[in-house]
Structures are given as structure tokens and as C-alpha cells.
MDAnalysis code that builds the backbone (N, CA, C; Angstrom):
import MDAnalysis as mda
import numpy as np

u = mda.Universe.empty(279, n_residues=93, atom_resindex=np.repeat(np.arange(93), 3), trajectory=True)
u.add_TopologyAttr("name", ["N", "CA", "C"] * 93)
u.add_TopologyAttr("resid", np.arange(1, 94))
u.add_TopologyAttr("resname", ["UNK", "UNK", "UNK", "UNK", "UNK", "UNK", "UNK", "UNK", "UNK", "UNK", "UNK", "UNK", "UNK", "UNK", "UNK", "UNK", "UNK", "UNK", "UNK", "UNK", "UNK", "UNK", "UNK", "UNK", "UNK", "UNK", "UNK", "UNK", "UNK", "UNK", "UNK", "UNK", "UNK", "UNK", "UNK", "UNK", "UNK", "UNK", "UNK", "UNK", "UNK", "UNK", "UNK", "UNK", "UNK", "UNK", "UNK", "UNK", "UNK", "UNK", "UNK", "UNK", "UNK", "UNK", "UNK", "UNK", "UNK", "UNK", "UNK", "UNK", "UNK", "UNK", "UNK", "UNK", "UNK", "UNK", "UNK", "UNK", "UNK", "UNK", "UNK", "UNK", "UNK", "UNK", "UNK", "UNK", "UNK", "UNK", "UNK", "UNK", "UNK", "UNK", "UNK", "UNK", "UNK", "UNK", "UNK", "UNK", "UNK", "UNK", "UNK", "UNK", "UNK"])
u.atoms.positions = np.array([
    [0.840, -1.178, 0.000],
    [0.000, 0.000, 0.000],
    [0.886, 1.242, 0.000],
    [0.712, 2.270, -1.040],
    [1.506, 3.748, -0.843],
    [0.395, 4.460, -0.133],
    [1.452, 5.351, 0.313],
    [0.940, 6.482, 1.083],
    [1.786, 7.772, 0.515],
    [0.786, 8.367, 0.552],
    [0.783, 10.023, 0.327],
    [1.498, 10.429, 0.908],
    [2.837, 10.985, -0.124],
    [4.499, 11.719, 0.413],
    [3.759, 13.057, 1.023],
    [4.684, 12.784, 2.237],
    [3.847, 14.192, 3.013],
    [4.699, 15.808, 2.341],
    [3.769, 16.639, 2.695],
    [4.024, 18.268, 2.094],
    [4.276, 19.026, 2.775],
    [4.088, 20.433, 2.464],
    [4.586, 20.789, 4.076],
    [3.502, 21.588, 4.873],
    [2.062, 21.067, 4.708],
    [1.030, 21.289, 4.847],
    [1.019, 20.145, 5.918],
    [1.492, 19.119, 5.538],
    [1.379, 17.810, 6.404],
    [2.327, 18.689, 7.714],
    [3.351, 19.102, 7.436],
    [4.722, 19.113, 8.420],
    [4.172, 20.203, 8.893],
    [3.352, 20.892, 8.545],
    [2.787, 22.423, 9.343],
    [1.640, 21.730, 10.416],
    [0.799, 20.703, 10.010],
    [0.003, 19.973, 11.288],
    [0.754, 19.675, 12.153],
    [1.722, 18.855, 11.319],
    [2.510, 18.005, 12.775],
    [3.410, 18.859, 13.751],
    [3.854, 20.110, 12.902],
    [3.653, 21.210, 14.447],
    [2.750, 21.572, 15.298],
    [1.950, 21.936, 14.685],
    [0.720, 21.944, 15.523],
    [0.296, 20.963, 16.377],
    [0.589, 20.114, 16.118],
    [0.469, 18.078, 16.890],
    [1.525, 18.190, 18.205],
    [2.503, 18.736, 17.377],
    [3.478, 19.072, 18.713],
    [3.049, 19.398, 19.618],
    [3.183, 20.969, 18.880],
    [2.682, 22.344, 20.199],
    [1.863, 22.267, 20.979],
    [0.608, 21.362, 20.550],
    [-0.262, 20.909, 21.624],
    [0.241, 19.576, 22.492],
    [0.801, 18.615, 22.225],
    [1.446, 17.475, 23.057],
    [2.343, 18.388, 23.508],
    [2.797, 19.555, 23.749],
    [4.153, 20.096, 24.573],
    [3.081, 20.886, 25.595],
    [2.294, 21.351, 25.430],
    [0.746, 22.031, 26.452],
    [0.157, 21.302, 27.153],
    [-0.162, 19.822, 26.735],
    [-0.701, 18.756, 27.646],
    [0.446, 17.928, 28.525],
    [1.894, 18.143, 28.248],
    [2.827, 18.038, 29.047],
    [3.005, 18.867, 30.039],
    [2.859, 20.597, 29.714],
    [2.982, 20.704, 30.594],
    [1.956, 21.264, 31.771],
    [0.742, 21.205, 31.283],
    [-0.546, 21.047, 32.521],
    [-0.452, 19.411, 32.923],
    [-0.051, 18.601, 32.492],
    [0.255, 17.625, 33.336],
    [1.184, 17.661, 34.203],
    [2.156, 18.288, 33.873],
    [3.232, 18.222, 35.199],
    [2.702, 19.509, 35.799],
    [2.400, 20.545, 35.829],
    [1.849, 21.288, 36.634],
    [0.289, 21.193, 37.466],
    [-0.491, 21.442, 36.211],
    [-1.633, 21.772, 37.077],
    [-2.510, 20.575, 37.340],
    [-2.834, 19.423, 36.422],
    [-3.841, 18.012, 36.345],
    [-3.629, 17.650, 37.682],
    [-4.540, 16.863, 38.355],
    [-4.560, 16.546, 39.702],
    [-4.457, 14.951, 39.222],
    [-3.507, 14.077, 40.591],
    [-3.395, 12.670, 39.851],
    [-3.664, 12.551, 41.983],
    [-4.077, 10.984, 41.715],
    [-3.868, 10.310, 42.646],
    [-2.602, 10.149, 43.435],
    [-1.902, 10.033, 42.865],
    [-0.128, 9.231, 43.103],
    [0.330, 9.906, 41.932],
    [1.929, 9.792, 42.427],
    [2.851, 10.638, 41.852],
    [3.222, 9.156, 40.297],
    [2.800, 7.947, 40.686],
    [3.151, 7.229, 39.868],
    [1.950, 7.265, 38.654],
    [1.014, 7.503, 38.789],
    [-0.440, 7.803, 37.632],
    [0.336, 9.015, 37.053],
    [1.056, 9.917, 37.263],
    [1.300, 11.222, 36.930],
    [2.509, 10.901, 36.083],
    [3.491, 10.175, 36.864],
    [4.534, 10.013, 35.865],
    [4.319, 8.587, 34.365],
    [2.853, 7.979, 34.629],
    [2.717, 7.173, 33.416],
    [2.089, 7.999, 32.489],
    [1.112, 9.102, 32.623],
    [0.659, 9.751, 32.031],
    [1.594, 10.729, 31.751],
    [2.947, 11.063, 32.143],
    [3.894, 11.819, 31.784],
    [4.388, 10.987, 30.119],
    [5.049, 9.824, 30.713],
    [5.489, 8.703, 29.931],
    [4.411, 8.901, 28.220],
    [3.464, 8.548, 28.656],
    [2.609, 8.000, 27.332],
    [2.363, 9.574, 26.469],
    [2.211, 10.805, 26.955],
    [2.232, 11.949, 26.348],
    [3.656, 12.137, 25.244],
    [4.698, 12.005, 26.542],
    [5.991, 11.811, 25.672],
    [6.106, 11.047, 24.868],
    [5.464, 9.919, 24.730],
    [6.054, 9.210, 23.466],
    [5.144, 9.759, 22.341],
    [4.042, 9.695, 22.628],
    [3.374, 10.323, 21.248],
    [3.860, 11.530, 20.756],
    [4.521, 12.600, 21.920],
    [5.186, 13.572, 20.815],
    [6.317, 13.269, 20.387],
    [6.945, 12.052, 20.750],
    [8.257, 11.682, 20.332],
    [8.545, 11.493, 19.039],
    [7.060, 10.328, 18.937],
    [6.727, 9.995, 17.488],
    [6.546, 11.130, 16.499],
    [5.894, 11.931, 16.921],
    [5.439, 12.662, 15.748],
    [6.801, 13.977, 15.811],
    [7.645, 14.375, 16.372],
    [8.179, 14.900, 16.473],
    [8.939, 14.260, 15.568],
    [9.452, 12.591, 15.570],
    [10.078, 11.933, 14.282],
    [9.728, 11.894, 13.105],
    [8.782, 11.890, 12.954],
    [7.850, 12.165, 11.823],
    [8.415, 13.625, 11.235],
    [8.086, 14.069, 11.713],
    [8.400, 15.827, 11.688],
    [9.788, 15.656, 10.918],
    [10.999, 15.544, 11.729],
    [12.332, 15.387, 11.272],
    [12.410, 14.605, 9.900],
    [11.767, 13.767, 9.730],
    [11.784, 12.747, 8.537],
    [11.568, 13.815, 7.329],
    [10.655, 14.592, 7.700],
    [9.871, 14.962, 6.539],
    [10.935, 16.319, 6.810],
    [11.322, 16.755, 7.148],
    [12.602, 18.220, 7.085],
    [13.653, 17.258, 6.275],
    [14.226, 16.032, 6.629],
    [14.874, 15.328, 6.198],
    [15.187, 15.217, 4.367],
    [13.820, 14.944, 4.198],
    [13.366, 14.753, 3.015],
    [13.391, 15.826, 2.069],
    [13.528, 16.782, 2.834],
    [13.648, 17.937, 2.143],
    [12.286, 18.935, 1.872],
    [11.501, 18.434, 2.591],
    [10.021, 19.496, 2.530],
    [10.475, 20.836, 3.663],
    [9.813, 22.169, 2.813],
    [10.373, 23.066, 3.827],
    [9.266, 23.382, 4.528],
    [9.819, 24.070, 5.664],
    [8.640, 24.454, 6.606],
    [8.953, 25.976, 7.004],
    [8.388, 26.624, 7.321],
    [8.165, 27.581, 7.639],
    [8.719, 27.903, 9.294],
    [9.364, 29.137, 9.732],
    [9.716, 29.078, 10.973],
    [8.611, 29.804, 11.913],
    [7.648, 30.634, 11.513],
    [6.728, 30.811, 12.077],
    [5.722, 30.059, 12.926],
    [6.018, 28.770, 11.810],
    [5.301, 27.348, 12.413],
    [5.652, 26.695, 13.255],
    [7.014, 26.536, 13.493],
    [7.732, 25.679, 14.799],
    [7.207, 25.846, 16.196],
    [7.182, 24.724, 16.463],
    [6.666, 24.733, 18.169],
    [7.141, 25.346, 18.949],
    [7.241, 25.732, 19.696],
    [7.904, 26.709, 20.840],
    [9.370, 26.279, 21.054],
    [8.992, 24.669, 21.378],
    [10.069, 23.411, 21.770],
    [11.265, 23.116, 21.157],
    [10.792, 23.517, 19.850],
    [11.876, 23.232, 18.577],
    [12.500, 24.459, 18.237],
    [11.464, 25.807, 18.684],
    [12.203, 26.662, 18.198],
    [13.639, 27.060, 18.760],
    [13.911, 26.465, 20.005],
    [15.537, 27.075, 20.039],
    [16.095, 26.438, 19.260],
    [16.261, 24.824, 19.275],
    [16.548, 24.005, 18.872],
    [17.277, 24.845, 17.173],
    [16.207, 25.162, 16.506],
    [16.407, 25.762, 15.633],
    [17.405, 26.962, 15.124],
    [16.927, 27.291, 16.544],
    [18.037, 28.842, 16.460],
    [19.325, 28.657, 16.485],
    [19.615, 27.305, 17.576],
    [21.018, 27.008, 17.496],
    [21.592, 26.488, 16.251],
    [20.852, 25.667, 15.343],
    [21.133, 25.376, 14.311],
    [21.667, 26.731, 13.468],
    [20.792, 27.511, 13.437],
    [21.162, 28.823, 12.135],
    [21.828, 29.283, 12.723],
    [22.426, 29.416, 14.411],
    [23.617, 30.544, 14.517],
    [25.049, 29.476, 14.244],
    [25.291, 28.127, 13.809],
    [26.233, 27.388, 13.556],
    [26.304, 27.125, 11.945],
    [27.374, 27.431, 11.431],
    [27.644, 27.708, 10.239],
    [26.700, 26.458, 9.248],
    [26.447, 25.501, 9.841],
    [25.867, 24.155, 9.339],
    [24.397, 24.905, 8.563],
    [23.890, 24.141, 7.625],
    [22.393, 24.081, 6.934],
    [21.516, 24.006, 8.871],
    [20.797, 25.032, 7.928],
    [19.482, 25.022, 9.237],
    [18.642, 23.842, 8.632],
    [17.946, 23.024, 9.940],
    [16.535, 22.191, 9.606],
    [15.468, 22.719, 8.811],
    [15.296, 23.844, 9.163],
    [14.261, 24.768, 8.520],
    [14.178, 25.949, 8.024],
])
């Protein structure tokens, strides 16, 4: 089965996919009320991986060479970014 080479319409959601898994991280570690500190840190766990994933996703598709826009970057990525363009190296984005 193919699937539809992503664009950067795709890679502009999956910021957005981010930016919100980086918001539900962090009202989970701040404000969500848990029973136990261990419900808090599995629900820490399972948030993180889903932005892990799609955060890979993300890279794949910069990889590939689809451009993205820096307006669009998650908060999370955006230093990330910055350090990239102040080092003589190709920026991600």
C-alpha cells in the first residue's frame, strides 16, 4: 500500500500536533490533579512518546527535504532551531 508523500502542509500539522502534546505536558506536570505521583509520571510517559513519534515524523519529513516555515515551529523546537542557524551548518528549517 503507498501512502501520500507528506508536504509541508502535512509538516505544518505536525507542528501543531506538537505544540499541543508540549501544552498537555505541561498542565500535566503542573496543574492536572493525579492520585499518586506514579499515575502522573505514566501519564507523563505516554504523552511523551506520542510527541516523540510525531516529532520523528516531523524530522523525517525536514529530512526529506520538505520546507517548513519558521513561524510554524513549536515553541520546543524553536531554540533548537536557532542554534542550528547561529552554527555555520544548513538550518533544519
Amino acid at each position: 500500500m503507498q501512502t501520500k508523500p507528506a508536504s509541508k502542509y502535512d509538516l505544518k500539522d505536525l507542528h501543531q500536533a506538537i505544540d499541543l502534546f508540549d501544552r498537555k505536558i505541561a498542565y500535566c506536570q503542573t496543574t492536572e490533579k493525579f492520585d499518586s505521583d506514579m499515575e502522573r509520571e505514566e501519564a507523563l510517559r505516554k504523552l511523551e512518546t506520542r510527541r516523540g513519534t510525531l516529532v520523528k515524523r516531523a524530522l523525517a519529513a525536514v529530512s526529506e527535504g520538505i520546507e517548513c516555515d519558521p513561524r510554524y515551529l513549536p515553541r520546543s523546537m524553536k531554540n533548537t532551531a536557532e542554534a542550528h542557524s547561529t552554527q555555520p551548518q544548513e538550518s533544519q528549517c
